[in-house]
C-alpha positions as CSV (number, residue, x, y, z in Angstrom):
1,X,0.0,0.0,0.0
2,X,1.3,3.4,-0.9
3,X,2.0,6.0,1.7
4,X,0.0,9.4,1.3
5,X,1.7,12.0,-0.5
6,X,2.9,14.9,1.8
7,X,2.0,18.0,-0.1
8,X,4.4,20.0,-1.9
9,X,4.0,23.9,-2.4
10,X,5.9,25.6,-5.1
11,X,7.6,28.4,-3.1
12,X,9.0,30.1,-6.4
13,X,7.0,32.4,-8.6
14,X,5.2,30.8,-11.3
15,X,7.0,31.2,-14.8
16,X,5.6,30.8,-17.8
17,X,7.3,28.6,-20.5
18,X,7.3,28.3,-23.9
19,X,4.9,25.5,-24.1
20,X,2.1,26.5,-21.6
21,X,-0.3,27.1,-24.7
22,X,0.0,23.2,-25.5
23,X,-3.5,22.0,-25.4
24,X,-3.2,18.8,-23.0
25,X,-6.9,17.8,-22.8
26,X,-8.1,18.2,-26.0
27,X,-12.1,17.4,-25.0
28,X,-11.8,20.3,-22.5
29,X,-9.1,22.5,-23.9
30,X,-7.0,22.5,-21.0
31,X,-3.7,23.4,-21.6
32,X,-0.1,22.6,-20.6
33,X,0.3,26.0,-18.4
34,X,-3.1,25.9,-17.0
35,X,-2.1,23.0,-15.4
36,X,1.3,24.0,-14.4
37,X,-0.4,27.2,-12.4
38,X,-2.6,25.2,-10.6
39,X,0.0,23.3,-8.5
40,X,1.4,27.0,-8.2
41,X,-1.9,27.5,-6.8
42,X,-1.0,24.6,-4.3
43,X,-2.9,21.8,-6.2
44,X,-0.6,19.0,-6.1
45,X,-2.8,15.6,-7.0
46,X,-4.3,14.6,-10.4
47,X,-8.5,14.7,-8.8
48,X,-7.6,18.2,-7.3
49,X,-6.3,19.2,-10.7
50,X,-9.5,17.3,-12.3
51,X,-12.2,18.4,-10.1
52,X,-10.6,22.3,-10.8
53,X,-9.9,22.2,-14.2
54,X,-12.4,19.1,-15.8
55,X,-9.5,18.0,-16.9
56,X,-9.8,14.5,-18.0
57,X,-13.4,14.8,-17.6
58,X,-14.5,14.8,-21.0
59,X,-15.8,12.7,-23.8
60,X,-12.4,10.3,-23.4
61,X,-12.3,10.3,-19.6
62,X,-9.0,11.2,-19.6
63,X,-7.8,8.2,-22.1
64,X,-5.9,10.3,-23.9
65,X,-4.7,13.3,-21.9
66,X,-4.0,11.4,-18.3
67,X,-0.8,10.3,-18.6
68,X,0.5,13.8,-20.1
69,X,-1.4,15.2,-16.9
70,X,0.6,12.9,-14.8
71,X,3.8,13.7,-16.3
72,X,3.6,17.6,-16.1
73,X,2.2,16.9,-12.5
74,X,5.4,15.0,-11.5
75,X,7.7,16.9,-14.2
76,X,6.8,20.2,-11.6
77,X,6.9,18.8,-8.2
78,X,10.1,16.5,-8.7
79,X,8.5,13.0,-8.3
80,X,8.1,10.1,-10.3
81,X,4.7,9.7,-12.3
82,X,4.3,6.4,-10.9
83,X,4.2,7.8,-6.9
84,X,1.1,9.7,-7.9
85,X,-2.1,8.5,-6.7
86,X,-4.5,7.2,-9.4
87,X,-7.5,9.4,-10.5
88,X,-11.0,8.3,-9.6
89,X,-13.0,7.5,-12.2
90,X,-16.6,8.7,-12.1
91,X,-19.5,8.4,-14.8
92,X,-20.5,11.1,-16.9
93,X,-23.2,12.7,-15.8
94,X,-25.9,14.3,-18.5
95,X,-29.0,15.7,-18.2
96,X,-31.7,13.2,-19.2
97,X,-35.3,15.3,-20.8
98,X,-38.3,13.9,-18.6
99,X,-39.7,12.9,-22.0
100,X,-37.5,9.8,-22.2
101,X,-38.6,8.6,-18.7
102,X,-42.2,9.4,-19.8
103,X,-41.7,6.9,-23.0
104,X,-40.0,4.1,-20.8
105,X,-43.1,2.1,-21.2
106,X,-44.2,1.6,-17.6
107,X,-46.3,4.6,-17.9
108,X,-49.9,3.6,-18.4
């Protein structure tokens, strides 16, 4: 079982790079530095950074963005991508029209 992470706080000013406009989650249009400010913001686990930014949270859930996600996570706090916890998966939720309930034959 993995120990909790202690969280780390960036104590340096945030800096913007060359490649913060990088799109990261396409299905949300996150990109690279929105990520990286968040953990300047003190954000330092992949859910905090998903339930901020809906990062990973979109029609892919996160198939194709989470282990960039991970990477820049790690890349800026100086760990390994693999001591990172693993992001909870949770169903899309979608509004459903009271129509279709009304039509779902039990009705009379």
């Amino acid at each position: 079982m993995k120990k909790p992470m202690e969280r780390t706080f960036h104590t340096s000013e945030f800096k913007a790079q060359a490649d913060d406009s990088l799109i990261i989650c396409r299905c949300e249009e996150i990109t690279k530095g929105e990520i990286r400010r968040a953990l300047y913001d003190g954000m330092s686990t992949i859910n905090e950074i998903k339930r901020f930014l809906r990062v990973g949270m979109g029609l892919c859930q996160g198939q194709t963005c989470n282990r960039l996600v991970k990477g820049i996570i790690a890349g800026e706090l100086g760990i390994a991508w693999q001591d990172l916890e693993v992001s909870k998966p949770r169903s899309p939720v979608r509004p459903i029209a009271m129509k279709i309930y009304a039509n779902d034959g039990l009705v009379k």
